[in-house]
N, C-alpha and C positions, 0 to 999 in steps of 0.2 A: 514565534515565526508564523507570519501570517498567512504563507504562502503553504504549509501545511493545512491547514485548517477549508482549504480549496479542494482537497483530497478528499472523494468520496467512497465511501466504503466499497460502491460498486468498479472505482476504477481500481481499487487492491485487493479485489477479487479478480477483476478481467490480467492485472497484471501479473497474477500469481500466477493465474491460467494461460496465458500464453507465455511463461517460463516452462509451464507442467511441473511446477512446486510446490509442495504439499505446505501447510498451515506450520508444521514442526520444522520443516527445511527452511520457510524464509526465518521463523521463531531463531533459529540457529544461525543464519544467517546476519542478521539483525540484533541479535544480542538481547533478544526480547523471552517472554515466555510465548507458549500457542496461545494456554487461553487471550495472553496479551492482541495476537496478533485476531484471534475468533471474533475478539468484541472491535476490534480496528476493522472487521469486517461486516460490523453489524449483526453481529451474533450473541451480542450479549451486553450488560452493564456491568459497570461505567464503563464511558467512553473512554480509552486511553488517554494517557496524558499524551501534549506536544512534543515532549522530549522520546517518544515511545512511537509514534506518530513519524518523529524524523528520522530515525532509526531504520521504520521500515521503510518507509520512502529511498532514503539510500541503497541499503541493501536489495530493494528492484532495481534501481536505478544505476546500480553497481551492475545487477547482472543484465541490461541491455534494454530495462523498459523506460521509455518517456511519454511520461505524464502531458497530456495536451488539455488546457482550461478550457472552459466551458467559451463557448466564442458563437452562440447563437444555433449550432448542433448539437449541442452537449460537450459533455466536457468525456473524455478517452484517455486509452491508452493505445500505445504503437513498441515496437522492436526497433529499436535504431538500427541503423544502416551501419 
């Protein structure tokens, strides 16, 4: 999924943080471990796999964040409406 791999550590940290969800709530969330989710946040090695990757992307995405690409401001997050 190529469209994971556009996700950068600092947009699933901003999007964690504007849920106020801690590293173990999205982990639970997501079906992932923390440490899983720590190093998806640039916390650590190895990088997560894509399959671990789309997991959390969902599970923000489930709870109301949308990911916006990099589009010459950088790439973000937002709360959908």
């Amino acid at each position: 999924m190529e469209q994971e791999k556009n996700i950068t550590s600092d947009q699933l940290r901003a999007a964690r943080a504007i849920l106020d969800m801690s590293q173990a709530g999205l982990a639970e969330l997501a079906g992932v471990s923390s440490m899983t989710v720590k190093r998806a946040e640039g916390s650590g090695k190895p990088y997560p796999a894509e399959k671990a990757i789309a997991a959390i992307r969902t599970a923000l995405e489930v709870a109301g964040v949308e990911f916006i690409a990099e589009n010459g401001g950088g790439a973000g997050v937002r709360l959908r409406k």
